[in-house]
Each structure stands twice: as C-alpha cells, then as structure tokens.
C-alpha positions as semicolon CSV with decimal commas, in nm:
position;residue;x (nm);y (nm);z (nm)
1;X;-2,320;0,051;-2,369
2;X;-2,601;0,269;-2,436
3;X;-2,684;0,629;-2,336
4;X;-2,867;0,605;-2,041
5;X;-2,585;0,385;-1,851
6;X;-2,281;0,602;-2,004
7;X;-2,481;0,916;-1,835
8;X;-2,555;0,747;-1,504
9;X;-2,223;0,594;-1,460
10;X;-2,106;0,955;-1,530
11;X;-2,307;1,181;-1,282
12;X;-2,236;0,898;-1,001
13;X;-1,856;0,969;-1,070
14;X;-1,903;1,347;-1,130
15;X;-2,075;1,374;-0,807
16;X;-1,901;1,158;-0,598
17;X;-1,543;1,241;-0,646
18;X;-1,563;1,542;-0,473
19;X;-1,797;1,458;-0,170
20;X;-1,760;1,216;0,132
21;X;-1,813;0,916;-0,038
22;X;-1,641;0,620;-0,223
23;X;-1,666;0,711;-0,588
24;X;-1,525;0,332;-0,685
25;X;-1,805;0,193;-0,447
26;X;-2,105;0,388;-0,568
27;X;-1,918;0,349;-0,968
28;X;-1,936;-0,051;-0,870
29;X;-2,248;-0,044;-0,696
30;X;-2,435;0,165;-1,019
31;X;-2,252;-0,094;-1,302
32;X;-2,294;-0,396;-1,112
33;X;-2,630;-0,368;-0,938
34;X;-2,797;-0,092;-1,130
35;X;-2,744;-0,240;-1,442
36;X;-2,628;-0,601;-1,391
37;X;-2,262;-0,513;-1,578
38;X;-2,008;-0,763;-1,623
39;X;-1,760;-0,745;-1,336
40;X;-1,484;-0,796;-1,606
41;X;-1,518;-0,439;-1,766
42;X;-1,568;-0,254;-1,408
43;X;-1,179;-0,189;-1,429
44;X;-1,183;-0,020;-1,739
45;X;-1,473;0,178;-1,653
46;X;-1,306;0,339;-1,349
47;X;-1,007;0,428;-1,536
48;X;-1,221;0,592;-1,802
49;X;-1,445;0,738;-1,557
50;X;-1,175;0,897;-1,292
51;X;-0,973;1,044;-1,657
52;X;-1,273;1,238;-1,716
53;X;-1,265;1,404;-1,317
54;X;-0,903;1,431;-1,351
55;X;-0,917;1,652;-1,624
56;X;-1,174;1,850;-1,496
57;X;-0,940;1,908;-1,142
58;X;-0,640;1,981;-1,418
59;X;-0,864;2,226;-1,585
60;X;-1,036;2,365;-1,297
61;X;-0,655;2,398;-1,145
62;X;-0,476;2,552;-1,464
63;X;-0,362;2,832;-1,317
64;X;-0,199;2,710;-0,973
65;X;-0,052;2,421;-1,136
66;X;0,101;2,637;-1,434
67;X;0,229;2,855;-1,034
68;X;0,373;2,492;-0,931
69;X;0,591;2,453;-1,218
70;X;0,741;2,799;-1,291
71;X;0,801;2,759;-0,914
72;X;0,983;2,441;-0,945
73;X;1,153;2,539;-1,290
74;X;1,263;2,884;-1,105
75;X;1,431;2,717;-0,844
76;X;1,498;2,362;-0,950
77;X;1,770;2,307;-0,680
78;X;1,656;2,497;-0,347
79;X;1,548;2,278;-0,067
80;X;1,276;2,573;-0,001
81;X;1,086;2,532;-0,335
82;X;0,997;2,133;-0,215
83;X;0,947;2,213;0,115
84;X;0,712;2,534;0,131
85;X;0,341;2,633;0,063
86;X;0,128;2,403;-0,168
87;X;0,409;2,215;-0,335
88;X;0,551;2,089;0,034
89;X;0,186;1,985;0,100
90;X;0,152;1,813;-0,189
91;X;0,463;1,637;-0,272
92;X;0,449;1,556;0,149
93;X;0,063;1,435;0,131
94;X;0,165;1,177;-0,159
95;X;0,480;1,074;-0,048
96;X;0,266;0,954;0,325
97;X;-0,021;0,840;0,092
98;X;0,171;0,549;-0,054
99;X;0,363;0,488;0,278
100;X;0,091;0,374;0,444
101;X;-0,130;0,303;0,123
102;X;0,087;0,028;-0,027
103;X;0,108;-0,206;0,248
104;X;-0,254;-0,140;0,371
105;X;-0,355;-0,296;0,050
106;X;-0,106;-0,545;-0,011
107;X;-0,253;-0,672;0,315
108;X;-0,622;-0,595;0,186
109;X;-0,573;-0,827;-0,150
110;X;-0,343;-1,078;0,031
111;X;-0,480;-1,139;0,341
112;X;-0,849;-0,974;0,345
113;X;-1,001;-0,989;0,010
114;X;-1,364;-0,958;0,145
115;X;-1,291;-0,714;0,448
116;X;-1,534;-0,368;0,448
117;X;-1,341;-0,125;0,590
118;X;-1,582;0,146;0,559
119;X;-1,604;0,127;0,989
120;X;-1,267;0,378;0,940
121;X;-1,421;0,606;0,746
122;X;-1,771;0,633;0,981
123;X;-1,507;0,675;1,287
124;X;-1,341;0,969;1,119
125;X;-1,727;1,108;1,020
126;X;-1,837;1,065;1,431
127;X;-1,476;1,282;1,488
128;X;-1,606;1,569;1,253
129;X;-1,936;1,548;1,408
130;X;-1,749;1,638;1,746
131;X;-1,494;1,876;1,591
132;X;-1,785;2,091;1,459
133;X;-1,982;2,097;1,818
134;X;-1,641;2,209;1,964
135;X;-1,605;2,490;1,693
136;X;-1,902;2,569;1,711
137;X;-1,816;2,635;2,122
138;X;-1,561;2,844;1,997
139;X;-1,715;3,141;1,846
140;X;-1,467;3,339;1,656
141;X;-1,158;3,121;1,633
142;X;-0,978;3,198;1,306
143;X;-0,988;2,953;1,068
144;X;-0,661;2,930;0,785
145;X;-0,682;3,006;0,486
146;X;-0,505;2,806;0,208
147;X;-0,202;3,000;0,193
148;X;-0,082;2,919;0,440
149;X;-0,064;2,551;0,358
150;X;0,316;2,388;0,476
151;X;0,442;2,025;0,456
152;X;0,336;1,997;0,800
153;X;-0,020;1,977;0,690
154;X;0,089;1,694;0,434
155;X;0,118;1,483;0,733
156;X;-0,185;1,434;0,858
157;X;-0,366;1,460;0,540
158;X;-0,113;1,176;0,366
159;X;-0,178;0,922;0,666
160;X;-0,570;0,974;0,652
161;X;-0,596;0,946;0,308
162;X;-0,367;0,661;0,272
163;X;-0,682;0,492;0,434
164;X;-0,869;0,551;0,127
165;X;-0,716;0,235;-0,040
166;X;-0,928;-0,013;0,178
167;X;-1,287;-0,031;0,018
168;X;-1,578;0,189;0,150
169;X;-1,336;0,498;0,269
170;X;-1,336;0,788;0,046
171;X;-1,009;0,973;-0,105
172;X;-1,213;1,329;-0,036
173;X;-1,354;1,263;0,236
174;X;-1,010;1,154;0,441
175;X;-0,836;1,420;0,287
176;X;-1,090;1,709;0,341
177;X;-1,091;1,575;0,715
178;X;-0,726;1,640;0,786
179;X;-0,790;1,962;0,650
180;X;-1,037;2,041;0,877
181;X;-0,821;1,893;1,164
182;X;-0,563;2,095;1,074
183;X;-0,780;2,427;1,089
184;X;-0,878;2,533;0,761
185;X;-1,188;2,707;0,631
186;X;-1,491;2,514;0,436
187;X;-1,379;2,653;0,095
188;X;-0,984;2,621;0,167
189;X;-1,005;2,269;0,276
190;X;-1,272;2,136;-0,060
191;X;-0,985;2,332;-0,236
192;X;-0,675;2,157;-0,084
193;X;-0,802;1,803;-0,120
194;X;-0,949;1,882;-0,486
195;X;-0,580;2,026;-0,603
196;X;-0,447;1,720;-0,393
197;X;-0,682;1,507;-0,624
198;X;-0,470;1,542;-0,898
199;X;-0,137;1,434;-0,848
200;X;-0,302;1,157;-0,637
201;X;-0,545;1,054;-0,908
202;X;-0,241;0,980;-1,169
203;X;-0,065;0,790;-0,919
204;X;-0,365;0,580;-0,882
205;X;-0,447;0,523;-1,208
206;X;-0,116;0,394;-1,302
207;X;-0,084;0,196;-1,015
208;X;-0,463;-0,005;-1,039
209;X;-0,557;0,037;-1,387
210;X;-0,334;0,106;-1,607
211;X;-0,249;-0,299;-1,591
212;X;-0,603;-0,309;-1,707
213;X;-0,756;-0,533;-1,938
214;X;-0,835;-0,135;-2,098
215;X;-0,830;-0,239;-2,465
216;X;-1,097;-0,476;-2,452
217;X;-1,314;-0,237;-2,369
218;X;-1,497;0,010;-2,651
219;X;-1,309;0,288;-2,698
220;X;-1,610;0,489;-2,779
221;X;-1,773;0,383;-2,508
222;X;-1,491;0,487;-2,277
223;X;-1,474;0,819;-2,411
224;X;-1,809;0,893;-2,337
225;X;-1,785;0,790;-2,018
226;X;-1,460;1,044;-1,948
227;X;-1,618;1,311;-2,128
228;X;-1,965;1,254;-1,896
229;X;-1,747;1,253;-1,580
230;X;-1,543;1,540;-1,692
231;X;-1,844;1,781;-1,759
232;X;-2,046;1,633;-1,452
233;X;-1,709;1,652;-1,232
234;X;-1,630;2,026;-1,342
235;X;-1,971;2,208;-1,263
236;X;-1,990;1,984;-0,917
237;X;-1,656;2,078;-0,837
238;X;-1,679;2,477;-0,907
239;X;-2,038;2,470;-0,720
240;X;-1,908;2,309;-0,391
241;X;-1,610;2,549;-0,395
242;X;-1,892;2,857;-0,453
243;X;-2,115;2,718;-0,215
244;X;-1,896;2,610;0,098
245;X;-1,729;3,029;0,063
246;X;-2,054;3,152;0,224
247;X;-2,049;2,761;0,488
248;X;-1,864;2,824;0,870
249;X;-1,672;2,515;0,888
250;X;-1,805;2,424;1,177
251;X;-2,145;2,364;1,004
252;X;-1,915;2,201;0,760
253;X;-1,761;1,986;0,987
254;X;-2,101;1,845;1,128
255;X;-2,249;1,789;0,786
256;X;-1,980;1,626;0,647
257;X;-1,947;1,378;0,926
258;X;-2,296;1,323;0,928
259;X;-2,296;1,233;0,534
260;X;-1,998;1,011;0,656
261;X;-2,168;0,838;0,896
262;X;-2,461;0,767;0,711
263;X;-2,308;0,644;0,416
264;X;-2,142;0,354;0,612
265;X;-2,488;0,322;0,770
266;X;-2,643;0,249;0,436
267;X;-2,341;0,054;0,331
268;X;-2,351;-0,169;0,607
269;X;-2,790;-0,181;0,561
C-alpha cells in the first residue's frame, strides 16, 4: 500500500469518527472506489484504522478514565459506583447498545444483506433540525452540563446508537443526538459520545474484526494506517471539543442535522 492511500484512508477515518457520518462507509467508499482495493483486505483495514482513533479517545481521555477506575477500585461493591455519573452512563449506554444492536444485525446479515438503512439516520438529522428551531424559540433555557450525566441518559443514547450497526447510520452521530435530546450543551454532548467511543469501539472491534482474516494483511501497512488515524483522529477530536465551547446547541442542533440529512442525500445520489 503506498503513501498516498495509507494517508487518505487515514484522514477519512480521523475525520469521520467524530462527526455525523459513517466512518466504515466513507473508509469503504475511499478503499473500494477511490482506489479500486480488494474487498478482501477492507476488514483488516477498519480494524487497523478504528485502533488508531481508539487510542487517540484513550489518550485524549487519560485522565477521566484513570477517575473511572480509582472510582470502581474505591468502591468495588456499592451499587452507587455502577449506577451514578459517567460510569452509570456508560456501562448503561453499552449494555442498551448490544440489546438492540445484536439482533438488528443478526437480522441485517441474515435476512437483509443489501438493505441501506441510512433513511434512520436522515430521520434522526430532520429531528435535530426541529429540535434546534424549538431551542432556538426558547431563548435562555439551560442547557446540562456533563456532570451531571446519570444512567438515565444511557437510555436513550444506548437505543439510538444501537442503530449504528445497520450500514449508512453513524455511531457519533446517534449518540451525540441523544445527547442533545437529553439537554446537553454542544461541547458536553461531542464529549459524552467521544468518552462513550471508547468502551464502545473495543466492543466492536472484538465483535466484527477481531475474527478477521487480520494476519494476511501487512503489518506495516496496518501500522501506518493506525498511526495516520490516531494523529488525524486526536487533533480533529480536541478541535471539535474547542470549537463547539464557543457553539449554542441550538445552532448545533441544526447543523448537525443538516450534515445528517445531506449525507444520506448524497448516499442515496
């Protein structure tokens, strides 16, 4: 694989991990159009590809997950520690995510190999079109702020972004919705679904790649990839967070479903 293809493949996945669109589609879509790749090694590159943005979420995240874990090792048996703040969000978000994810694509690959599903995720863009014209009727309604994240937010975020299974919906762009549904700022809700990412992304991996033809692929090759993704994936993720501190959600809101609804638009084109 030379340079040029190890970069692009890179900045698609570094980009569009973190924003309302399907990283595997526009990964596919780059390999398999862009350069004419062989479908065989698309697995592979994925799992190479979403190591490098995991790391760069792990890294970016240090410091709340090393929080997480004293938190968990502190209090090991209370019902409180799995049940409060971030770690009831996340541990609830997941737990919904492969409730409804599993059998949505069993179904997909059993019965619906060829269905585009990407109609879901335009439908949830046209709803944050309309939840930012009703914020934006609603001048000076406070908007939360991340700690006060509970398992109760886990709900609606799991559900949505156990949608993000089917092909053409996006894992940030469900999650970051049910954020936003559930009241949070710009800045807090990128942040939620990026820490989210993480635990997510591992579960993912080991569930669709791992079982990956991964060793016939270059070794070299995929560690150029991750380490593309990774440095991409960082500097995207700490400029959203910078940028959407100084974006009302409301603007937020309507851009995002906008960027939604377009990208099924072109999809579909």
């Amino acid at each position: 694989m030379d340079a040029i293809t190890i970069f692009v493949l890179g900045l698609v996945q570094g980009i569009a991990e973190w924003v309302p669109i399907s990283s595997k589609t526009q990964v596919s879509l780059a390999w398999l159009k862009m350069f004419n790749g062989d479908p065989a090694t698309l697995v592979p590159i994925l799992l190479y590809l979403h190591i490098g943005t995991l790391l760069a979420a792990t890294i970016y995240f240090r410091k709340e997950i090393i929080e997480i874990f004293q938190a968990v090792l502190s209090k090991p048996l209370s019902k409180s520690t799995y049940s409060e703040g971030k770690i009831g969000f996340l541990i609830t978000s997941i737990f919904l995510t492969g409730v409804i994810g599993f059998p949505l694509l069993y179904l997909e690959k059993k019965f619906f190999p060829t269905l585009d599903t990407s109609v879901l995720f335009a439908l949830m863009g046209l709803g944050l079109v309309l939840t930012g014209i009703l914020l934006l009727s609603q001048k000076g309604s406070r908007e939360r702020k991340k700690e006060t994240v509970a398992w109760k937010d886990g709900l609606l975020v799991g559900v949505l972004q156990g949608l993000s299974v089917l092909p053409g919906v996006s894992r940030s762009g469900t999650s970051t919705t049910g954020l936003i549904w559930r009241g949070f700022s710009s800045e807090d809700s990128f942040y939620l679904s990026f820490l989210l990412s993480i635990p997510t992304v591992i579960c993912a991996e080991m569930i669709f790649y791992i079982s990956g033809e991964v060793a016939a692929f270059p070794i070299v090759d995929g560690v150029l990839l991750a380490a593309t993704s990774f440095v991409v994936g960082y500097l995207t993720l700490d400029a959203l967070l910078k940028i959407m501190r100084k974006v009302s959600v409301a603007y937020f809101a309507l851009a995002m479903g906008v960027v939604m609804v377009a990208a099924w638009m072109l999809g579909a084109g």
